[in-house]
C-alpha positions in Angstrom: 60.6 -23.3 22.9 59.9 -20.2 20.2 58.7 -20.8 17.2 62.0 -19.4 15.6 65.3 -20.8 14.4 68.0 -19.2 14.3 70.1 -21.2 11.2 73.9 -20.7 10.2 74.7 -21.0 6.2 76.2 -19.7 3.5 74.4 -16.8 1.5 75.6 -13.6 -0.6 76.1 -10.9 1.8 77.2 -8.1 -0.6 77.1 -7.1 -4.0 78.5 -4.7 -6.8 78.7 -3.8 -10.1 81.0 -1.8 -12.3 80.9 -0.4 -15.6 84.5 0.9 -16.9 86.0 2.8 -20.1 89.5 3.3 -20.6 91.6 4.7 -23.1 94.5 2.7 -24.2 97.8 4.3 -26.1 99.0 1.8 -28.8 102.7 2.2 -30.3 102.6 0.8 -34.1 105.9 0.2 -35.8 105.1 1.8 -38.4 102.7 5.7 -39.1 99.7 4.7 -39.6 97.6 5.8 -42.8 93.9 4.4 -41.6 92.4 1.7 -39.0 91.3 -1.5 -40.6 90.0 -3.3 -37.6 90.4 -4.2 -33.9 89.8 -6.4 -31.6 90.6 -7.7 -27.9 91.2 -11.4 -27.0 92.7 -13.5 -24.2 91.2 -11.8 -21.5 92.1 -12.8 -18.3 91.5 -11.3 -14.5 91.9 -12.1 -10.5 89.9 -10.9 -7.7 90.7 -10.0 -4.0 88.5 -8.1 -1.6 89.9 -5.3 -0.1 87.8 -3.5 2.9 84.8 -2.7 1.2 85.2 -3.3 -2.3 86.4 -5.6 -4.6 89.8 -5.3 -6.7 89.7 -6.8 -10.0 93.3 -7.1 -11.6 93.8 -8.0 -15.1 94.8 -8.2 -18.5 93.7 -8.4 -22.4 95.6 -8.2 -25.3 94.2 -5.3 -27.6 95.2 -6.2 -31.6 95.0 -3.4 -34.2 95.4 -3.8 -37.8 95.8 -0.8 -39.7 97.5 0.1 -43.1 101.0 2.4 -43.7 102.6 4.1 -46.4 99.8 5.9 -47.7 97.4 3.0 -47.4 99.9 0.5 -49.3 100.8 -2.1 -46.9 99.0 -3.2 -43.7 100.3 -4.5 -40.7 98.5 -5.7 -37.0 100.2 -4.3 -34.0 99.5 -6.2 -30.3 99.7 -5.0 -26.9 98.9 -6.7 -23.9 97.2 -4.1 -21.4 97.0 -4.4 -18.0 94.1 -2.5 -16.1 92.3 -2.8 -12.2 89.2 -2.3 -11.8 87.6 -1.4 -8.4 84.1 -2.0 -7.4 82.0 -1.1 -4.1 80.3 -3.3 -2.6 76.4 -2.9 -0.9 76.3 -4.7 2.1 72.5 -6.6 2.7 72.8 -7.2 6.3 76.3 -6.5 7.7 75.4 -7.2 11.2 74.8 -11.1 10.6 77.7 -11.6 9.2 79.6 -14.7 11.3 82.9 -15.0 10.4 85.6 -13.5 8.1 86.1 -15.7 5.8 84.4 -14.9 2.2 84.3 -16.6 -1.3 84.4 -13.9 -3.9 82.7 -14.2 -7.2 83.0 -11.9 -10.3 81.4 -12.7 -13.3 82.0 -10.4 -16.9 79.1 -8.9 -17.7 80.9 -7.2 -21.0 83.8 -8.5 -21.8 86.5 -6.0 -23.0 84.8 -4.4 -26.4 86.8 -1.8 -28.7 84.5 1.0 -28.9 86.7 3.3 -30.9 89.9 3.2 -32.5 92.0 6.0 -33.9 95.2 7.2 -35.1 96.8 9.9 -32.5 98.1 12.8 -34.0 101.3 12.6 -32.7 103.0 10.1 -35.3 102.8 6.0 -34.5 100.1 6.1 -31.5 96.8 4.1 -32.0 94.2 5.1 -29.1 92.0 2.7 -28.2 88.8 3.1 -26.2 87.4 0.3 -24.6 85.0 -0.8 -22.2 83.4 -3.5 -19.7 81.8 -4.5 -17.1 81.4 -6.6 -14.1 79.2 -7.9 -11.3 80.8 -9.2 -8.0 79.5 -11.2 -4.8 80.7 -11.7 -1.4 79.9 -15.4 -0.2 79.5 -15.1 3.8 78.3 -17.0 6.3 75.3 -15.7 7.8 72.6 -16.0 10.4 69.0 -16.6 9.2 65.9 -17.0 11.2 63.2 -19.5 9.9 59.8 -20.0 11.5 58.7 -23.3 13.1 55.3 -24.9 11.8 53.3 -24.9 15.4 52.1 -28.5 14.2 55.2 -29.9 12.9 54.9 -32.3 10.6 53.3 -36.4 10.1 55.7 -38.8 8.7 52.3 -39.8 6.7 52.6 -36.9 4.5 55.7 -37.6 3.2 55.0 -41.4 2.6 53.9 -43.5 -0.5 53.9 -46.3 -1.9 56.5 -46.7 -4.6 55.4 -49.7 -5.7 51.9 -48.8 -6.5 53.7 -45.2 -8.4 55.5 -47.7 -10.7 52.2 -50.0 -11.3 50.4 -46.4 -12.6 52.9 -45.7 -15.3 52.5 -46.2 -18.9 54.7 -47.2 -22.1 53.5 -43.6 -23.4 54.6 -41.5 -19.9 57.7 -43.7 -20.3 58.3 -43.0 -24.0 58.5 -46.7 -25.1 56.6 -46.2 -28.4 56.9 -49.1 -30.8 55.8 -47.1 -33.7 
């Protein structure tokens, strides 16, 4: 027999990552005089692969508070913004692949961050620009080879004496100090 393997198991058989910005329009009630703040929150997202790549859909909600009537009154103005996000996956070894069937994981690097806010020049529009990022796996099975000690192994060197292991321990190893 060789002195090969060949073993079936799960491993990540593709990766990608994908930095985004976007510019989102905000409609506030009221003109705006000056931006006091904003902030996203409640971000939420679903993954599917699609060919290639990886489709990230989602949603935040994007919160501006600004003041009105020549800086008199303030007000916050929320939107919930949908985006998707699409990003290509690198393929390790796509010839080992054994089956279909994949788990997908997609972690947020950056979460959705307000980099600039600021008041349109066309009347009650708030543009927002925003961005984030993600990394996303393929889980596949695959076929890996591993190489067969020529000796194998002695039962010997994996057995002791469990008894005598206990005997050798101390109250101080152990953290029983009376003190």
């Amino acid at each position: 027999m060789s002195g090969y393997r060949e073993i079936i198991t799960k491993a990540v058989v593709a990766k990608g990552r994908k930095f985004v910005q976007s510019t989102h329009t905000i409609t506030a009630p009221n003109r705006p005089s000056s931006i006091l703040g904003c902030w996203i929150i409640n971000h939420r997202y679903d993954a599917k692969k699609r060919g290639r790549t990886i489709e990230i859909h989602g949603h935040y909600d994007v919160n501006v508070w600004y003041s009105y009537h020549n800086n008199t009154k303030t007000e916050v103005v929320s939107e919930t913004v949908s985006y998707t996000a699409v990003v290509r996956l690198k393929y390790r070894d796509d010839e080992n692949v054994v089956s279909d069937d994949h788990d997908i994981i997609v972690r947020v690097i950056q979460q959705p961050n307000c980099l600039e806010c600021t008041i349109a020049s066309n009347g009650n529009k708030i543009n927002v620009e925003v961005e984030k990022e993600f990394a996303a796996e393929v889980i596949g099975e695959t076929k890996v080879w591993v190489s067969i000690h020529p000796d194998g192994h002695d039962e010997d060197d994996f057995d002791y004496d469990v008894d005598e292991e206990l005997e050798n321990l101390t109250s101080e190893l152990l953290g029983d100090d009376d003190n």
